[in-house]
C-alpha positions as a printed NumPy array, in Angstrom:
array([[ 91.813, 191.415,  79.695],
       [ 94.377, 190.753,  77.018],
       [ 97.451, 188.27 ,  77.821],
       [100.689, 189.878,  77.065],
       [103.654, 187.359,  75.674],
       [105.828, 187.283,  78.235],
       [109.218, 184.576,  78.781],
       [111.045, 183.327,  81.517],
       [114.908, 183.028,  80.221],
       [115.979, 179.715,  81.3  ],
       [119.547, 179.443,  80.034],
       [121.499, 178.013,  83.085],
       [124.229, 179.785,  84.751],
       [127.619, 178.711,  83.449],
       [128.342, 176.92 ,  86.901],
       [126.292, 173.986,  86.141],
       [128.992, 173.025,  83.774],
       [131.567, 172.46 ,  86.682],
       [129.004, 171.017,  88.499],
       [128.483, 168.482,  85.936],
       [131.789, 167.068,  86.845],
       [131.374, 165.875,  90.289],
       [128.944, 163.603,  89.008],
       [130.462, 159.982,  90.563],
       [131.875, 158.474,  87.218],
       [134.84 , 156.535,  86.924],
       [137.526, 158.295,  84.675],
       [137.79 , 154.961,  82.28 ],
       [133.693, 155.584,  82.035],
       [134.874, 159.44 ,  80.878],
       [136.9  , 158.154,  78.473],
       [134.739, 155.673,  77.154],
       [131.915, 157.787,  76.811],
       [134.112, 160.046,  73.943],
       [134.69 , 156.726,  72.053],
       [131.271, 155.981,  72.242],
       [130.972, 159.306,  70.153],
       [133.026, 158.042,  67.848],
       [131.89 , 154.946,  67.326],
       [128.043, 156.895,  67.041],
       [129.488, 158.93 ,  64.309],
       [131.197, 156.003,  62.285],
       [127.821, 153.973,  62.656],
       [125.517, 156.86 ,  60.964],
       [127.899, 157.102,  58.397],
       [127.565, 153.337,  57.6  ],
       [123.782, 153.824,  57.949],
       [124.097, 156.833,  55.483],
       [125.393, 154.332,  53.003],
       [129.064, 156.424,  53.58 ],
       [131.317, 154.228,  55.893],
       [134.691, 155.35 ,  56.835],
       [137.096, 153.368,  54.975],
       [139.018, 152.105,  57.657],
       [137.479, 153.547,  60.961],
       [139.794, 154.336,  63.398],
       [139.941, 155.917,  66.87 ],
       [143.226, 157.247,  68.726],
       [143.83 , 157.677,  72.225],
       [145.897, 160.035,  73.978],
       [146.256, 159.27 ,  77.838],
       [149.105, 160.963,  80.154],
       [151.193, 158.657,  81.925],
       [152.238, 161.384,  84.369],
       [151.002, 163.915,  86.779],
       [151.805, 167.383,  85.139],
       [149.738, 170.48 ,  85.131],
       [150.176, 170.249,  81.273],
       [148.842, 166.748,  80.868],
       [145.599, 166.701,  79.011],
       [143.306, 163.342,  77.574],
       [142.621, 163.014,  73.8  ],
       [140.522, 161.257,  71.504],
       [140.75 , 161.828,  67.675],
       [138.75 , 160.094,  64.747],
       [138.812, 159.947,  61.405],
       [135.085, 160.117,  61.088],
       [133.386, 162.305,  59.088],
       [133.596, 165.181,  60.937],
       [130.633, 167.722,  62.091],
       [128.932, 171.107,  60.296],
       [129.252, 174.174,  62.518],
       [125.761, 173.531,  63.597],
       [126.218, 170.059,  64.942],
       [129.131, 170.881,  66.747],
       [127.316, 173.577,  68.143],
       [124.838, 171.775,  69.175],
       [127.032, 168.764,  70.505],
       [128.507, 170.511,  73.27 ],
       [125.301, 172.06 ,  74.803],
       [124.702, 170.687,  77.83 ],
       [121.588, 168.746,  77.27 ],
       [121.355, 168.447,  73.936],
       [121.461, 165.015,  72.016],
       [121.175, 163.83 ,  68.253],
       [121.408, 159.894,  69.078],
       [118.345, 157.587,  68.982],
       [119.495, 155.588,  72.097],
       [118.08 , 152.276,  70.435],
       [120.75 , 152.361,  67.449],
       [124.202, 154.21 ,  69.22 ],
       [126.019, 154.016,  72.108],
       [125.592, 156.87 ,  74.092],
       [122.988, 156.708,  75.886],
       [121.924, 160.265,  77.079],
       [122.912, 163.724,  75.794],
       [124.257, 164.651,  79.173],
       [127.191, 161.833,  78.313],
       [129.799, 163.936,  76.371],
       [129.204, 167.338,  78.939],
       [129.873, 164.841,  82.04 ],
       [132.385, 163.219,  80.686],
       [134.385, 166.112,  80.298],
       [133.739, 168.007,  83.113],
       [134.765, 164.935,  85.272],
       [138.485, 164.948,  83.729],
       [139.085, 168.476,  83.194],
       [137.831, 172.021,  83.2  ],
       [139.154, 172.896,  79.91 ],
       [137.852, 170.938,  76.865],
       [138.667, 171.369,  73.222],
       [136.433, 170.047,  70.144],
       [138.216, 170.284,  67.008],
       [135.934, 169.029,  63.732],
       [136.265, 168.949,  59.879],
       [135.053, 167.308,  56.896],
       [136.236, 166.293,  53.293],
       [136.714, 169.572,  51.649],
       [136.061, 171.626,  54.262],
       [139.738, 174.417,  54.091],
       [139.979, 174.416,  58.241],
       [139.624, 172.869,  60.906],
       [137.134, 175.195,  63.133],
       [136.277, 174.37 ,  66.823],
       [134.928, 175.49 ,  70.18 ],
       [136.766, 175.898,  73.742],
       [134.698, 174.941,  76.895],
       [136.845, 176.789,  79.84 ],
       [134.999, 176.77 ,  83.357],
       [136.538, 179.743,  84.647],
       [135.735, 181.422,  81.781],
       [132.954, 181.211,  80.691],
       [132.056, 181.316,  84.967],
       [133.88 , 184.971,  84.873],
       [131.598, 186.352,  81.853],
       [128.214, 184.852,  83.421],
       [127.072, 182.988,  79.766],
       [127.741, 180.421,  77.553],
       [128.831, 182.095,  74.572],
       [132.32 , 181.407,  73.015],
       [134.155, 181.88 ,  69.952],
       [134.252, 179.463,  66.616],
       [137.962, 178.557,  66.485],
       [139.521, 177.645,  63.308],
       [143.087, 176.056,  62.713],
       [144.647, 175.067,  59.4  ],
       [144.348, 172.214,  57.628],
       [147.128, 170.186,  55.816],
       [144.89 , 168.299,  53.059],
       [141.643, 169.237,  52.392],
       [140.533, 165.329,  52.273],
       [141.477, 165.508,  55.671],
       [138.31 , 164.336,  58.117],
       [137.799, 163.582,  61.848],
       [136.715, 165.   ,  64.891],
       [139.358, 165.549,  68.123],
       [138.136, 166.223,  71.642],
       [140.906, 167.414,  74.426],
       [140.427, 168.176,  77.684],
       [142.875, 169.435,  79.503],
       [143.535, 171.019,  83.549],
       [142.809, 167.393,  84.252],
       [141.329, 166.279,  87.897]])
């Protein structure tokens, strides 16, 4: 009797995202764990035999409790590929050997999030590229239409030399 090719679809339900974020981690350990990226992406780029010129990593923290308050952190890396960002915010997924960066486990960047916020924002470009593009993470909706996919974003961009990466999250806890 022939086998037939069957599959079991194993994509997660979009509430494991939430979930994520009751993880017990320290907000500073959130934080962190977004410089870490940054750091990450400045060391491949010295490995690559392209450092950053002058490597730097900015901080955005509110000071008060408002509903509009939201946590930044912006490089000046060299940015990611549609792909990569893609691929970055998958739960799951990582591109780091954990010998050579920082972060330690792909999990890192979808926890962190999810334990400040339930609204993230990854903004990305390189050297050349015209726009900025990105990707939204929203809980409740991507709960509401039961999957995962979202739109590319894109945003305008001032100088085309312009480079970096900028993760937001916002709805903080």
């Amino acid at each position: 009797m022939p086998t037939t090719a069957r599959e079991f679809d194993l994509n997660p339900h979009p509430r494991i995202l939430p979930m994520l974020g009751e993880i017990n981690l320290v907000q500073w350990r959130c934080i962190a764990e977004l410089v870490d990226n940054s750091v990450d992406a400045f060391l491949v780029a010295k490995r690559a035999g392209t450092p950053a010129p002058a490597p730097e990593v900015n901080i955005s923290i509110p000071t008060t409790d408002d509903p509009t308050s939201k946590v930044t952190v912006r490089d000046n890396g060299a940015g990611m590929n549609q792909q990569t960002l893609e691929s970055a915010v998958k739960a799951g997924w990582t591109g780091n050997d954990p010998i050579n960066n920082l972060g330690m486990f792909g999990m890192g960047f979808n926890i962190a999030t999810a334990r400040l916020g339930t609204v993230t924002r990854v903004w990305t470009t390189r050297d050349g590229d015209p726009e900025w593009f990105g990707v939204e993470v929203n809980f409740e909706t991507l709960i509401r239409q039961r999957h995962f996919k979202t739109p590319m974003l894109t945003r305008p961009k001032n100088d085309s030399h312009e480079h970096g990466t900028e993760v937001s999250v916002e709805r903080l806890k």
